[in-house]
N, C-alpha and C positions, 0 to 999 in steps of 0.2 A: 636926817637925824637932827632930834634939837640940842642945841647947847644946853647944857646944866646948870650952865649959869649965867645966861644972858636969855634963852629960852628961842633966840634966833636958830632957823633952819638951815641958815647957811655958812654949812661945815664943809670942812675937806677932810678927808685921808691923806693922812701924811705918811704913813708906814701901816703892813697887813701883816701879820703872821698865823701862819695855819695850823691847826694844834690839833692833831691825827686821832689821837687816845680819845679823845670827848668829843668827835666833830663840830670842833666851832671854830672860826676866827676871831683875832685878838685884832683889832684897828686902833692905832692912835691915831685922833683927828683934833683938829683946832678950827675952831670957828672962825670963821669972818669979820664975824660983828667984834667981838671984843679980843680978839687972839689968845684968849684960854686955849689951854691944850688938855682933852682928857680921850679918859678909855672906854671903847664899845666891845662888847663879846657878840660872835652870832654865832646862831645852832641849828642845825638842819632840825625842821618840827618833822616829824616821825607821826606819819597817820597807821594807827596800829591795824590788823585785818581780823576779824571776827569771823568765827565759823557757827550758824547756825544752826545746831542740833535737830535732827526729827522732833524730839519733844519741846523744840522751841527755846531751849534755855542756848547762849551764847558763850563762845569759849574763844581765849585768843589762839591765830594761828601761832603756831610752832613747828617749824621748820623740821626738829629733833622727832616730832611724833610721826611726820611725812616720810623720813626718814627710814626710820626703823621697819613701818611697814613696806617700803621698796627694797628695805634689807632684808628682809624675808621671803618678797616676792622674787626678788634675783638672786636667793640664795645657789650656789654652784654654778651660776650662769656666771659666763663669761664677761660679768660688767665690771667695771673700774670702779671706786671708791669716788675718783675723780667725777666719773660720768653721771654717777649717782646726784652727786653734789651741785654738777651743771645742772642735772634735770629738777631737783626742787628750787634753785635758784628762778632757771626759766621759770615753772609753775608760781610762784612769790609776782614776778615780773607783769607775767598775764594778769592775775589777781589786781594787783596794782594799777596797771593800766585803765581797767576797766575804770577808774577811778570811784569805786565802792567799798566801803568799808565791813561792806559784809558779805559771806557768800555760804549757801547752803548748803549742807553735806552730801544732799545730791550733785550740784552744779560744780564743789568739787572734787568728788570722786566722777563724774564723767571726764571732766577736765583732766584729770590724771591719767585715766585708762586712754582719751584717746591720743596723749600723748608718750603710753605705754605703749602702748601698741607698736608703735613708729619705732621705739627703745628695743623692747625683744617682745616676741610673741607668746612664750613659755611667762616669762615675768606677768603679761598683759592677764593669759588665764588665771595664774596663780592670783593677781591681785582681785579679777574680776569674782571669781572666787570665793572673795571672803567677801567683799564689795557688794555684790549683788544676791549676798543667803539662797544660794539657790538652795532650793527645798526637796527638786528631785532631780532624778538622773537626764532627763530629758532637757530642762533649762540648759544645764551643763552642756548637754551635746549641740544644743541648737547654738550656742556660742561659739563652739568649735567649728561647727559646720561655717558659721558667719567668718571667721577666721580664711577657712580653708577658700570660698569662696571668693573673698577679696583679694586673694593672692594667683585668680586666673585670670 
């Protein structure tokens, strides 16, 4: 960090304090070269996640929209609010990881369901469901078959 007013790089931290509401820390530091003492702020940068629409136009993710649709997938199902909340956290996490600022509506609706799946298997149809338009009766069964399948 350089001094403000000497322009030298070598500074100490003398005292940090950590300011929860805004995520940044507050440092008072004093240079070396001239024993000025002033203030630095830092702030976690925050890389936001983009979801790339079938017609190509870009949307930010939201957490709220993920939400709602697993709130309707596990309607009367026996899942927790809590559990709910862990499982778009994790999905946010994967996303992240990947270290990409973008992901397609496909790659995240796979991403969902196959860790829907894992969650409940009623939820998993129900979101696949709306997810995948099935258009006839037969799509539908052949998912369910897939289901039944992988539980032998």
């Amino acid at each position: 960090m350089k001094c403000p007013f000497c322009n030298s790089e070598d500074t100490k931290v003398i005292d940090s304090r950590a300011f929860i509401e805004n995520n940044s820390i507050k440092r008072r530091r004093e240079c070396n070269s001239c024993e000025k003492r002033f203030t630095t702020y830092e702030r976690i940068e925050e890389s936001p996640i983009y979801v790339v629409k079938k017609n190509k136009s870009r949307e930010k993710f939201k957490k709220e929209k993920l939400m709602k649709g697993l709130e309707r997938a596990t309607n009367k199902r026996n899942i927790s609010r809590d559990a709910l909340e862990g499982f778009v956290t994790e999905i946010e996490k994967i996303i992240q990881n990947t270290l990409k600022n973008e992901i397609t509506t496909q790659e995240l609706g796979e991403l969902i369901m196959d860790k829907l799946k894992e969650l409940d298997e009623v939820a998993y149809v129900r979101f696949a469901s709306v997810y995948k338009q099935f258009d006839n009766i037969k799509s539908f069964m052949d998912l369910v078959e897939d289901i039944k399948k992988g539980k032998k």
